[in-house]
KEVO-330960 format. One record per atom (N, C-alpha, C): x, y, z; atom name; residue in three letters; residue number from 1. Coordinates in pm, whole numbers, padded with zeros to 5 digits. Layout:
// KEVO-330960
PT/X/Y/Z/CA/ala/NUM;
...
// end
This chain:
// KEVO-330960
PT/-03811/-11376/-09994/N/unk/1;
PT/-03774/-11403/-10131/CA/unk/1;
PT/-03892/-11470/-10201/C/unk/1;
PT/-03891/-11414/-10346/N/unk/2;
PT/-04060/-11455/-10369/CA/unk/2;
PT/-03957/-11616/-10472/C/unk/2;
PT/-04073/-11716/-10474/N/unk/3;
PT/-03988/-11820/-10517/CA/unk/3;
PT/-04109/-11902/-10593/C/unk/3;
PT/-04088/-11958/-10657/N/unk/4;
PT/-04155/-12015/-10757/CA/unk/4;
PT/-04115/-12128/-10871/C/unk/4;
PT/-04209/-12256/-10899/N/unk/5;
PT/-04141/-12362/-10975/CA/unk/5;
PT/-04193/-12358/-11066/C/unk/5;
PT/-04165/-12399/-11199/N/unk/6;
PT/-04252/-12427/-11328/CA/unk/6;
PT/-04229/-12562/-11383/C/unk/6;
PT/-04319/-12647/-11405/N/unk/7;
PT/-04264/-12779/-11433/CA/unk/7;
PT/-04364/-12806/-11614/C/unk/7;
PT/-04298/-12882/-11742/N/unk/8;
PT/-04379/-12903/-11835/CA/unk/8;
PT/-04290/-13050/-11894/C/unk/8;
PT/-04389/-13100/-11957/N/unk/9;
PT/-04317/-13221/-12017/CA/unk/9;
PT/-04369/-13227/-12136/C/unk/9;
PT/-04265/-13238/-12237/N/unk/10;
PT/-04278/-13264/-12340/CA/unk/10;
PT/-04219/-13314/-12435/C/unk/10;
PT/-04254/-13404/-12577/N/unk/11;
PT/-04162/-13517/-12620/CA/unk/11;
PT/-04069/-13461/-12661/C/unk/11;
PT/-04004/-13426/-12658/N/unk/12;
PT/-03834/-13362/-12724/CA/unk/12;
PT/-03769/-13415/-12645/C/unk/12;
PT/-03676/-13525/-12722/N/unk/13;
PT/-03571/-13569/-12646/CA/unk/13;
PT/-03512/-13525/-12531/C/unk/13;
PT/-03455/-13529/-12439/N/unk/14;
PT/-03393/-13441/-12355/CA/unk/14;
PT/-03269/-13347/-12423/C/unk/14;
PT/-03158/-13406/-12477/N/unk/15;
PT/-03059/-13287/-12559/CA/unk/15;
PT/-03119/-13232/-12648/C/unk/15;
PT/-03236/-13190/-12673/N/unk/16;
PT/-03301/-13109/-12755/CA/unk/16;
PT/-03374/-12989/-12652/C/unk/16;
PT/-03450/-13068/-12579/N/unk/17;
PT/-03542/-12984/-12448/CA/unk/17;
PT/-03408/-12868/-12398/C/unk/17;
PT/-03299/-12947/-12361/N/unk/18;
PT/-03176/-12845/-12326/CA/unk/18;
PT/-03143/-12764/-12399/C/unk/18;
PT/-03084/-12784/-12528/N/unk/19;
PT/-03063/-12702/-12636/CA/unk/19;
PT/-03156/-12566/-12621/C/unk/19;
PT/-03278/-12644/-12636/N/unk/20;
PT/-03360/-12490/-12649/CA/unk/20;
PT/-03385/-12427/-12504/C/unk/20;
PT/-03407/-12529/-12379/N/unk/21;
PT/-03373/-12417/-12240/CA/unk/21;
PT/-03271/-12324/-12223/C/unk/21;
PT/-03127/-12361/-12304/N/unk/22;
PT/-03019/-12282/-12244/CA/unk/22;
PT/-02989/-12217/-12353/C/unk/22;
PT/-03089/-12136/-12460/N/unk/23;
PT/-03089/-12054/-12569/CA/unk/23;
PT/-03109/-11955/-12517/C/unk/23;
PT/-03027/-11884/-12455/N/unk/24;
PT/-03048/-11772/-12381/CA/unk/24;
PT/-03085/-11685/-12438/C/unk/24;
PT/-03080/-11594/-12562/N/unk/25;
PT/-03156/-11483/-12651/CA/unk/25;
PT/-03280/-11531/-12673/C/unk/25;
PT/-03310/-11655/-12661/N/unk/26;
PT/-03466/-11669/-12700/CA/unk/26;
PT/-03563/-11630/-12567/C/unk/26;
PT/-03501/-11638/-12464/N/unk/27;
PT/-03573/-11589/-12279/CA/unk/27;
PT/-03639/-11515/-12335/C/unk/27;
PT/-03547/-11400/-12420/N/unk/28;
PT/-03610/-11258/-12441/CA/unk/28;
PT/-03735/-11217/-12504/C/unk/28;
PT/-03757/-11330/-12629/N/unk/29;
PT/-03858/-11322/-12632/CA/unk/29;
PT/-04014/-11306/-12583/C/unk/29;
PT/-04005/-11359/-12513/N/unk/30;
PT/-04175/-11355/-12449/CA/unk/30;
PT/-04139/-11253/-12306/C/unk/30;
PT/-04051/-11188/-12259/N/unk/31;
PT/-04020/-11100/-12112/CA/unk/31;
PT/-04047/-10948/-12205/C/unk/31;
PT/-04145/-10918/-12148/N/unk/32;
PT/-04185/-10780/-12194/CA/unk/32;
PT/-04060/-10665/-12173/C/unk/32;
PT/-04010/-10571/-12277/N/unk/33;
PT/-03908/-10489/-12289/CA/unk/33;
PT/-03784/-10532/-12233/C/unk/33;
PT/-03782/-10667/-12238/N/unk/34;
PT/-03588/-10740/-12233/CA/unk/34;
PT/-03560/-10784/-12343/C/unk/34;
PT/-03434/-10790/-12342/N/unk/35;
PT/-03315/-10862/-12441/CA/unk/35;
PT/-03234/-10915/-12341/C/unk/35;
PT/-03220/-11073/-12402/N/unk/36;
PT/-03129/-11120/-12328/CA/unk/36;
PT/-03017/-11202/-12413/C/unk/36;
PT/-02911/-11210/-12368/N/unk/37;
PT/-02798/-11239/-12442/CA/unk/37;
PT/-02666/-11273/-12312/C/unk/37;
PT/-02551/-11339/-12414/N/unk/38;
PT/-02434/-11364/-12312/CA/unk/38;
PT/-02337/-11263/-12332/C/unk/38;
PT/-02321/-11218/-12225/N/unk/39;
PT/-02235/-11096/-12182/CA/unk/39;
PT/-02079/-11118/-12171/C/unk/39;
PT/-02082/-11316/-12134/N/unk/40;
PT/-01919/-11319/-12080/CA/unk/40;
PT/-01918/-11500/-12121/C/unk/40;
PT/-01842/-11515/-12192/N/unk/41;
PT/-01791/-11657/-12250/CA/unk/41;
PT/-01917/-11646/-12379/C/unk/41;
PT/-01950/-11836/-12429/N/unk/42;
PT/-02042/-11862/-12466/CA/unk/42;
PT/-02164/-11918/-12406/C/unk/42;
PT/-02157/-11898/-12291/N/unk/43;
PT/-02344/-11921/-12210/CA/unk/43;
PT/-02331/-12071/-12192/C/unk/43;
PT/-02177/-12172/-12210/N/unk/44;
PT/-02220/-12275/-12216/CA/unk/44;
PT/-02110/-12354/-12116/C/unk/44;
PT/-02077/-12262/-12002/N/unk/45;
PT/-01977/-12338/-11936/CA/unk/45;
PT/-02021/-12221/-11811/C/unk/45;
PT/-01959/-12270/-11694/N/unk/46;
PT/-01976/-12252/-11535/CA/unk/46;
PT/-01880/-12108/-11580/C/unk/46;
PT/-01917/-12051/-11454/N/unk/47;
PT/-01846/-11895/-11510/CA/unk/47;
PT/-01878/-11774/-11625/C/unk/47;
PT/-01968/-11848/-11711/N/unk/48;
PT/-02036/-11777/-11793/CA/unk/48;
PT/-02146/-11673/-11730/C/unk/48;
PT/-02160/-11572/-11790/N/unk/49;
PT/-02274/-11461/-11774/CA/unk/49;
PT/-02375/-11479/-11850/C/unk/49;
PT/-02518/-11477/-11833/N/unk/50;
PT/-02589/-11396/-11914/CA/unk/50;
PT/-02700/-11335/-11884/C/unk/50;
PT/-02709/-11190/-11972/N/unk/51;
PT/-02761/-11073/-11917/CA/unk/51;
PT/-02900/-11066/-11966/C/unk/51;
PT/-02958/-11031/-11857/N/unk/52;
PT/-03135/-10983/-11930/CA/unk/52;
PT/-03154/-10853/-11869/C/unk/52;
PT/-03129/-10781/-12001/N/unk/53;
PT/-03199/-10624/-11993/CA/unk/53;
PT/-03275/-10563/-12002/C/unk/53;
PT/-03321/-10448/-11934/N/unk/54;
PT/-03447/-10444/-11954/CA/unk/54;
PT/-03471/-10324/-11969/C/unk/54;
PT/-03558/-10254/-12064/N/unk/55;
PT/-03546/-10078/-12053/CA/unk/55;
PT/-03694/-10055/-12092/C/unk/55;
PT/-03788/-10012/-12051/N/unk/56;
PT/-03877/-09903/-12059/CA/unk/56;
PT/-03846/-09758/-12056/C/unk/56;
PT/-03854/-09676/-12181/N/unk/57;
PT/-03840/-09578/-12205/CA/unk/57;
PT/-03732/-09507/-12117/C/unk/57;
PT/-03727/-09409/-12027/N/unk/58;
PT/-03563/-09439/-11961/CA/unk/58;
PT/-03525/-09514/-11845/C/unk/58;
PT/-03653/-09574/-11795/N/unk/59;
PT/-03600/-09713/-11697/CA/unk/59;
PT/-03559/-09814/-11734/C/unk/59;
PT/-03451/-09817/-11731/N/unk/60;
PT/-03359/-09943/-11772/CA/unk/60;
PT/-03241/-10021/-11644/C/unk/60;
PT/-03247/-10213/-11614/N/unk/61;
PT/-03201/-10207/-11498/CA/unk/61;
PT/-03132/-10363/-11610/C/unk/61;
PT/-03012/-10380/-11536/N/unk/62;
PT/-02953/-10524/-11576/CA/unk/62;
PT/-02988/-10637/-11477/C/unk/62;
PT/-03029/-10749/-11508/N/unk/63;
PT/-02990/-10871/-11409/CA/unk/63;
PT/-02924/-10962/-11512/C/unk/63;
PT/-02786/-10949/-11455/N/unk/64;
PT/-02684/-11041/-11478/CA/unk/64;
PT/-02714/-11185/-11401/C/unk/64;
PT/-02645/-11307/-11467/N/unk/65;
PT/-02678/-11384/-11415/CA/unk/65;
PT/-02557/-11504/-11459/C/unk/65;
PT/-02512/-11543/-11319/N/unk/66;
PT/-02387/-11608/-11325/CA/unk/66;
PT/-02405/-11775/-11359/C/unk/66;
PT/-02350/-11851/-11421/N/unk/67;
PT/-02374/-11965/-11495/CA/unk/67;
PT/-02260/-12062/-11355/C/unk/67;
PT/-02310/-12098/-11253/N/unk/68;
PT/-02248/-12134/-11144/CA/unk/68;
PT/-02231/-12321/-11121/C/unk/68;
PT/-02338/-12370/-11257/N/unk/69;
PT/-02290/-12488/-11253/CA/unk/69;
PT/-02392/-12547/-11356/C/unk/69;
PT/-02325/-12632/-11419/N/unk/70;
PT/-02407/-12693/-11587/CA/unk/70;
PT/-02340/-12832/-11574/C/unk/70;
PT/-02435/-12889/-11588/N/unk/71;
PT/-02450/-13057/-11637/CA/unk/71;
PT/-02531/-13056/-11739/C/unk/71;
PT/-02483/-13094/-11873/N/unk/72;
PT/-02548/-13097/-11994/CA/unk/72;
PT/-02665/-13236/-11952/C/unk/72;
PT/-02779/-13263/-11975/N/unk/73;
PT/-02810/-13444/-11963/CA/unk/73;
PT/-02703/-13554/-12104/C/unk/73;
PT/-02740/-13639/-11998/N/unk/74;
PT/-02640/-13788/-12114/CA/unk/74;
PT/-02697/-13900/-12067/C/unk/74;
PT/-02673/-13993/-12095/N/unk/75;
PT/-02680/-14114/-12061/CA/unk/75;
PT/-02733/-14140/-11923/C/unk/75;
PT/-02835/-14135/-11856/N/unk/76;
PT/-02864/-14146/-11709/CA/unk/76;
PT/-02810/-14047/-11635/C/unk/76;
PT/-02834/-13938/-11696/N/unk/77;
PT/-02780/-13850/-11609/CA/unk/77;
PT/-02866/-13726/-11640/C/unk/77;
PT/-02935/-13662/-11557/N/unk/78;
PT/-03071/-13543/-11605/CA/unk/78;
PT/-02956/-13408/-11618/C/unk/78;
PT/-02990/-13313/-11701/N/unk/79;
PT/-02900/-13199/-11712/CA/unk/79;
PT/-02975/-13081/-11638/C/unk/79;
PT/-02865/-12995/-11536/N/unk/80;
PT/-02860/-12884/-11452/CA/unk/80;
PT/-02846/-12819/-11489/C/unk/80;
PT/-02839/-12669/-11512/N/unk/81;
PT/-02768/-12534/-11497/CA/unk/81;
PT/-02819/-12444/-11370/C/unk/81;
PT/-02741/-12423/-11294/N/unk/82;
PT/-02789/-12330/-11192/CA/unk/82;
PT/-02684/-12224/-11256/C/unk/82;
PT/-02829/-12095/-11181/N/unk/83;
PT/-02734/-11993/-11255/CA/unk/83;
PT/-02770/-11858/-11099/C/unk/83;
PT/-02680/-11761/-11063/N/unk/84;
PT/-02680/-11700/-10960/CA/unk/84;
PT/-02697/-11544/-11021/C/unk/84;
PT/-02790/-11496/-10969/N/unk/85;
PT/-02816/-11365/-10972/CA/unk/85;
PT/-02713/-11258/-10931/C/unk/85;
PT/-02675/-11159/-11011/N/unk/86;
PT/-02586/-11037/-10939/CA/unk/86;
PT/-02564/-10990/-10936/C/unk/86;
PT/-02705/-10948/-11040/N/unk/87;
PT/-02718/-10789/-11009/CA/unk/87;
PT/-02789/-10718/-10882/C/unk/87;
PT/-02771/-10568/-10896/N/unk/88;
PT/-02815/-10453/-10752/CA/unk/88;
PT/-02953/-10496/-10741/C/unk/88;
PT/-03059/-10472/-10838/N/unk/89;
PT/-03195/-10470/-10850/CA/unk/89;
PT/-03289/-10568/-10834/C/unk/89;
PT/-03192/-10735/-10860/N/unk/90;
PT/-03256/-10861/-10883/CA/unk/90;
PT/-03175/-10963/-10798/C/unk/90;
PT/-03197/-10980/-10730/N/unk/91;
PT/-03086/-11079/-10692/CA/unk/91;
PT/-03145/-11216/-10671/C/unk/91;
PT/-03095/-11351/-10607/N/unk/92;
PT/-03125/-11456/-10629/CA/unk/92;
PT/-03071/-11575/-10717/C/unk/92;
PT/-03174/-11664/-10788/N/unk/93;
PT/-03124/-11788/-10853/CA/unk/93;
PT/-03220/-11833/-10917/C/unk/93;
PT/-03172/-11941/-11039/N/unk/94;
PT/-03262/-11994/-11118/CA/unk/94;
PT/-03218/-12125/-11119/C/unk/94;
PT/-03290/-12258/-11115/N/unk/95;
PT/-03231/-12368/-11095/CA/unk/95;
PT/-03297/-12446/-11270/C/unk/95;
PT/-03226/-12477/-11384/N/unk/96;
PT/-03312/-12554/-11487/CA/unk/96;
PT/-03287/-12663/-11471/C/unk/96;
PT/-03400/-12760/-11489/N/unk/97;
PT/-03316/-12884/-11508/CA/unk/97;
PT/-03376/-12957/-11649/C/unk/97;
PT/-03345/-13071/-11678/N/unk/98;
PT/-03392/-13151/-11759/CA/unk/98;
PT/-03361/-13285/-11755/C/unk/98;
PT/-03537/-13411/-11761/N/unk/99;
PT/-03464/-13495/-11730/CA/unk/99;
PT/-03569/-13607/-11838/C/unk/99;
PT/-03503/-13749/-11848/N/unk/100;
PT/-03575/-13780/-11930/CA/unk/100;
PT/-03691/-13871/-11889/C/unk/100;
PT/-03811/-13853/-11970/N/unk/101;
PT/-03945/-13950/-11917/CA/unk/101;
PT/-03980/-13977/-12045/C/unk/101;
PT/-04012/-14102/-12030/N/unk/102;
PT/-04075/-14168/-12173/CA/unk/102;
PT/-04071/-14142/-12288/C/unk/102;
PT/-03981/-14147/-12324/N/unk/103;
PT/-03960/-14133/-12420/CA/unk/103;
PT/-03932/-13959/-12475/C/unk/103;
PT/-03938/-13879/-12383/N/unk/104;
PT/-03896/-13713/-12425/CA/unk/104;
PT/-03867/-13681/-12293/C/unk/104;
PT/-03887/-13568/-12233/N/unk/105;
PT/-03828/-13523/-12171/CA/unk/105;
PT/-03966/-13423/-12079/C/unk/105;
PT/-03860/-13414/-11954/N/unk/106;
PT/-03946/-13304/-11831/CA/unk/106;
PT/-03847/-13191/-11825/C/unk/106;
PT/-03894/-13031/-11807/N/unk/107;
PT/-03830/-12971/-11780/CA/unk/107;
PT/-03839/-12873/-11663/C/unk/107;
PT/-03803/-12848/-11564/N/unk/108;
PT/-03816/-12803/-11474/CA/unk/108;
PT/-03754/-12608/-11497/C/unk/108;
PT/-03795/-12544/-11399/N/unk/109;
PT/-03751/-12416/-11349/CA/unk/109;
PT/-03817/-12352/-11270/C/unk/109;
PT/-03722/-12371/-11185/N/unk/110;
PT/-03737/-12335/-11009/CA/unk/110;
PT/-03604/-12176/-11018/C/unk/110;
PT/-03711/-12072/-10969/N/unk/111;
PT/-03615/-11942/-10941/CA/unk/111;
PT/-03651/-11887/-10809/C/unk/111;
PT/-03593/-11816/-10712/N/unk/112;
PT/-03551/-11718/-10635/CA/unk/112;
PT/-03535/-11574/-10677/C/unk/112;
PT/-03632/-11520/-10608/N/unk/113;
PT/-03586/-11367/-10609/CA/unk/113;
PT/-03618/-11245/-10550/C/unk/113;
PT/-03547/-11157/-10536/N/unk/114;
PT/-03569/-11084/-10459/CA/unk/114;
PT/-03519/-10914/-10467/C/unk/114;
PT/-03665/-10818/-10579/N/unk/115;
PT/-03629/-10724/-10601/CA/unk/115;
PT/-03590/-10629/-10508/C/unk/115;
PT/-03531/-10523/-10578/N/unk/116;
PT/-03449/-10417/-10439/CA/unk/116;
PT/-03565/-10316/-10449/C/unk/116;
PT/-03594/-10308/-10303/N/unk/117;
PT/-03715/-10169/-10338/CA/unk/117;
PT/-03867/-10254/-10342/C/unk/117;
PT/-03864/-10406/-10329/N/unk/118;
PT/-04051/-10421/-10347/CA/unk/118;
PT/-04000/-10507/-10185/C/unk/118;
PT/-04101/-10485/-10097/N/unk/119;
PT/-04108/-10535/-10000/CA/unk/119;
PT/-04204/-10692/-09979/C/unk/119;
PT/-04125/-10746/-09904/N/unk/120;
PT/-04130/-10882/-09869/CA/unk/120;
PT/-04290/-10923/-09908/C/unk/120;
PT/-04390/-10839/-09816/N/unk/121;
PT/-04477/-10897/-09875/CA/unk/121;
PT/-04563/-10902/-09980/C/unk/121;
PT/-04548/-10870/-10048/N/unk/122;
PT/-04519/-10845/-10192/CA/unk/122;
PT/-04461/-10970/-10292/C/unk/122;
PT/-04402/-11067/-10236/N/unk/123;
PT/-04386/-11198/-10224/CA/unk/123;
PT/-04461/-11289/-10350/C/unk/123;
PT/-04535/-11311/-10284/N/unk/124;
PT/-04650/-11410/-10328/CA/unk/124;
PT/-04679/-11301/-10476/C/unk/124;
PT/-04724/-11218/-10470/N/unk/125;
PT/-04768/-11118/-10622/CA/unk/125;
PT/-04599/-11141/-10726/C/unk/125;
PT/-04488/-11109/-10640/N/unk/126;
PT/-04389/-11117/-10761/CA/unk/126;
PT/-04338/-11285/-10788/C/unk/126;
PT/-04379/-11373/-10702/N/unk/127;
PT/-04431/-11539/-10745/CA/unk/127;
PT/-04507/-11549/-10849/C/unk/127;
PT/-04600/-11513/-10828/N/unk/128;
PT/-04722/-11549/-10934/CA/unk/128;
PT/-04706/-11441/-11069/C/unk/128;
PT/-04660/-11335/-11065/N/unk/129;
PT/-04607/-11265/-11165/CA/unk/129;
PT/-04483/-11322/-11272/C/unk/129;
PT/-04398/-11414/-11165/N/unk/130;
PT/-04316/-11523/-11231/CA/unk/130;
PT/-04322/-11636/-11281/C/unk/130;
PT/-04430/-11667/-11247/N/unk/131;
PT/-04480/-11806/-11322/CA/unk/131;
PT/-04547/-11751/-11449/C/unk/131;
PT/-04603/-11656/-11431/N/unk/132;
PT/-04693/-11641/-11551/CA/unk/132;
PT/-04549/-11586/-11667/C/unk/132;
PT/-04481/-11500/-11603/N/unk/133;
PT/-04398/-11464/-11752/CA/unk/133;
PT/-04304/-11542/-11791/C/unk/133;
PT/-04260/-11639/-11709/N/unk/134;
PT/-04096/-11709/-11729/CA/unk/134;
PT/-04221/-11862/-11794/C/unk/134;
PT/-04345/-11897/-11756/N/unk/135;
PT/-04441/-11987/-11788/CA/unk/135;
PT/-04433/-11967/-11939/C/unk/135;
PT/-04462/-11847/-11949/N/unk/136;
PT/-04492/-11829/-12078/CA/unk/136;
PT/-04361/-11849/-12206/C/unk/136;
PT/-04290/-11786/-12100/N/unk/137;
PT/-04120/-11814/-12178/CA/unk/137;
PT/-04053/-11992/-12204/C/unk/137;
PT/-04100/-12079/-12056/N/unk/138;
PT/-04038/-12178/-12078/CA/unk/138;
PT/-04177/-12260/-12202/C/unk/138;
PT/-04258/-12236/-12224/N/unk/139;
PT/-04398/-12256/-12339/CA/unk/139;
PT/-04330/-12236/-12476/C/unk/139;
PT/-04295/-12132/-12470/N/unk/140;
PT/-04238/-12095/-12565/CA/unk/140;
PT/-04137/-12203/-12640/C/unk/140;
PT/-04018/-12195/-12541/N/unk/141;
PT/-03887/-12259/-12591/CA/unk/141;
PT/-03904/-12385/-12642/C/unk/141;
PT/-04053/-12462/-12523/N/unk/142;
PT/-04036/-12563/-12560/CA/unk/142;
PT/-04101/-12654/-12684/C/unk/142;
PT/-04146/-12541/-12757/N/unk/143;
PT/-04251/-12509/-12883/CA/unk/143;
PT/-04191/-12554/-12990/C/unk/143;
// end
């Protein structure tokens, strides 16, 4: 499983840093030929879905992604969302967190994964392929 962390800190309060981590249509932005959006509830409770699609001309594959546990941050308390992979093509996990430092906030994202069809070692390339695009995505949000 290729696996990979992204860590950035920056002054935005922490319920702000969250706000914009768990803006799920904004992912989509910077992931070359996805849209991502919530498929099932509002993206903001355990049990929730949300989908990042992806289509190049007629290759098109879903990774759904199950919202398996959310702690907003509060008061001494850093905010979670783990979310579980489940789709055929992608499977795995994404762990966000957010927590607060001096006055703003750190945000973490740690994922798991493991495409169907690219072999193991292959690993380390779809790691470093993930830092750079989900890097660029969590840059983004936190902009």
């Amino acid at each position: 499983m290729a696996r990979f962390v992204l860590t950035r800190r920056t002054p935005l309060p922490p319920a702000v840093c969250w706000e914009r981590l768990t803006a799920w249509p904004r992912h989509g932005e910077r992931v070359p030929f996805t849209r991502v959006g919530v498929a099932r509830g509002t993206g903001r409770e355990v049990g929730d879905v949300v989908l990042a699609r992806t289509a190049v001309g007629p290759l098109r594959f879903d990774d759904p992604m199950e919202i398996v546990e959310l702690v907003p941050p509060g008061p001494g308390r850093d905010g979670l969302c783990r979310l579980a992979k489940r789709g055929r093509p992608v499977r795995g996990g994404v762990v966000l967190r957010v927590r607060a430092v001096g006055g703003g906030s750190v945000a973490v994202w740690a994922e798991e994964l493991r495409i169907s069809g690219v072999p193991r070692f292959a690993d380390p390339v779809v790691a470093a392929t993930g830092r750079l695009v989900f890097g660029r995505v969590l840059d983004r949000l936190l902009r």
